[in-house]
MILOFI-650723 format. One record per residue (C-alpha): residue in three letters; z negated, x, y negated. Coordinates in Angstrom, 1 decimal. Each point is the difference from the previous one (the first is absolute). Example, Ala and Ser with C-alpha at 12.3 -4.5 7.8 and 13.67 -1.06 7.14 Angstrom:
2
+------+--------+--------+--------+
: resn :     c3 :     c1 :     c2 :
+------+--------+--------+--------+
:  ALA :   -7.8 :   12.3 :    4.5 :
:  SER :    0.7 :    1.4 :   -3.4 :
+------+--------+--------+--------+
This chain:
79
+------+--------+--------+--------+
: resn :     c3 :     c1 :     c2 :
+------+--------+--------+--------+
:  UNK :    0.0 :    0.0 :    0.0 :
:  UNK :    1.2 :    1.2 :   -3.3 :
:  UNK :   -2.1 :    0.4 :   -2.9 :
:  UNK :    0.3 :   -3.2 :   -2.1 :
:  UNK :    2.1 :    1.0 :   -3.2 :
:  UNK :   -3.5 :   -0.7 :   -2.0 :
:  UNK :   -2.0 :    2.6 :    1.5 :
:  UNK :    2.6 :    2.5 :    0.0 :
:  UNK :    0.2 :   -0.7 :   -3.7 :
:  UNK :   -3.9 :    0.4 :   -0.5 :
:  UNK :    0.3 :    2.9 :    1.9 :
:  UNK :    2.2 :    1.7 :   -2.0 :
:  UNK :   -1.7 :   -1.3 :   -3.2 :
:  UNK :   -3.1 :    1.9 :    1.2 :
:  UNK :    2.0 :    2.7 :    0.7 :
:  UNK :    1.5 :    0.4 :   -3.7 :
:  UNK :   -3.4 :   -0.9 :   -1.4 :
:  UNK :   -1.6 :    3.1 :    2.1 :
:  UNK :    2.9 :    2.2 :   -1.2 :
:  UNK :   -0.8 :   -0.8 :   -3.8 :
:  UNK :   -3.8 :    0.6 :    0.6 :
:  UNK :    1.3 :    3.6 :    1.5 :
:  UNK :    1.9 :    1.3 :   -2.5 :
:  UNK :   -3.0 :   -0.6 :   -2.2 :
:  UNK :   -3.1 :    1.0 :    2.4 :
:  UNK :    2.7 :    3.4 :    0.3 :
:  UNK :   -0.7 :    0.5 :   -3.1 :
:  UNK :   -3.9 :   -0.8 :   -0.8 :
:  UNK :   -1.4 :   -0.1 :    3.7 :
:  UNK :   -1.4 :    2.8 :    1.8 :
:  UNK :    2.5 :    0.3 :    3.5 :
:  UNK :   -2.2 :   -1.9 :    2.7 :
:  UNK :    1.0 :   -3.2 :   -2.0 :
:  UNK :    3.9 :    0.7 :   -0.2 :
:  UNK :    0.5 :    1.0 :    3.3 :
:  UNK :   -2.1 :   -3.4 :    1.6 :
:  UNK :    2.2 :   -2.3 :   -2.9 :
:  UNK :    3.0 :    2.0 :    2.1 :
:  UNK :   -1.2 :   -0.5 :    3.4 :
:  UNK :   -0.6 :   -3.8 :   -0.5 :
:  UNK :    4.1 :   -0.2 :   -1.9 :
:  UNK :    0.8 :    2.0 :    3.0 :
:  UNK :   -1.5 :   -2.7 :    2.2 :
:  UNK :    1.4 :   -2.8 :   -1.9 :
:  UNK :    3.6 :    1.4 :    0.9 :
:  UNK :   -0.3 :    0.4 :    3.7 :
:  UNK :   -1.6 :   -3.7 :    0.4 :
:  UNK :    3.2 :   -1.1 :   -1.7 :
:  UNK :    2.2 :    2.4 :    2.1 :
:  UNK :   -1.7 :   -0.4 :    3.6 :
:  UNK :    0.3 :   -3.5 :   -0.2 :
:  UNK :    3.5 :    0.2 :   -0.1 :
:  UNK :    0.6 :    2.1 :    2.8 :
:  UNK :   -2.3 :   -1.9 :    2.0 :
:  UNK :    2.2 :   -2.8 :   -0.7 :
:  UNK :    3.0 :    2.1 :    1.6 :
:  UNK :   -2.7 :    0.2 :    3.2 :
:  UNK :   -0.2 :   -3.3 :    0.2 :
:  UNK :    4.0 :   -0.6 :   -0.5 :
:  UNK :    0.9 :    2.0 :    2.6 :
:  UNK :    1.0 :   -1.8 :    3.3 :
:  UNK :   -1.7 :    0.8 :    3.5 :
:  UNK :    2.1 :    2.5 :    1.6 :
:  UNK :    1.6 :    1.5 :   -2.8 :
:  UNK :    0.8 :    3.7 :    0.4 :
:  UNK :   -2.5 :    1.2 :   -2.4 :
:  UNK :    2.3 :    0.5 :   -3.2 :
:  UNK :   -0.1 :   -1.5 :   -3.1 :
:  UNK :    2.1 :   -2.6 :   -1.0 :
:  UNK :    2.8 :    1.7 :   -2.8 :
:  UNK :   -1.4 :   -1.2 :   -3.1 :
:  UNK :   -2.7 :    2.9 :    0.1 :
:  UNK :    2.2 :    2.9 :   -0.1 :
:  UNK :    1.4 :   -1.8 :   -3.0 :
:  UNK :   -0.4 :    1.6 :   -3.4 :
:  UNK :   -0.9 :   -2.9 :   -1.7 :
:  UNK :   -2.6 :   -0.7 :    2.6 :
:  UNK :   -3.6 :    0.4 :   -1.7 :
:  UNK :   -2.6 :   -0.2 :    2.0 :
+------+--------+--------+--------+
């Protein structure tokens, strides 16, 4: 199951909001604080991108030789 478009959106909202607060905690905040603001932007990103490619899991078909379907060799695949 996808992530609804709405949480996806909040995600990424929180995600820009945390980038903002790092570009000014790089500036005034002694390192401990920049680098959690990172780790917690960085986690952010792979909710978003893991639930995708669990999606492709769960799209593939039983027996399937193990590959990918096409679309992720694509370059305008983003995952």
């Amino acid at each position: 199951m996808a992530l609804s478009q709405q949480v996806e959106d909040s995600l990424r909202e929180a995600e820009a909001s945390l980038r903002n607060a790092l570009a000014f905690a790089a500036r005034n905040e002694r390192p401990m604080m920049c680098k959690s603001i990172s780790e917690t932007i960085f986690k952010i990103d792979n909710v978003i991108k893991t639930d995708g490619m669990l999606d492709l899991l769960d799209e593939r078909i039983e027996g399937d030789s193990g590959q990918f379907p096409p679309h992720i060799h694509d370059e305008d695949y983003d995952l």
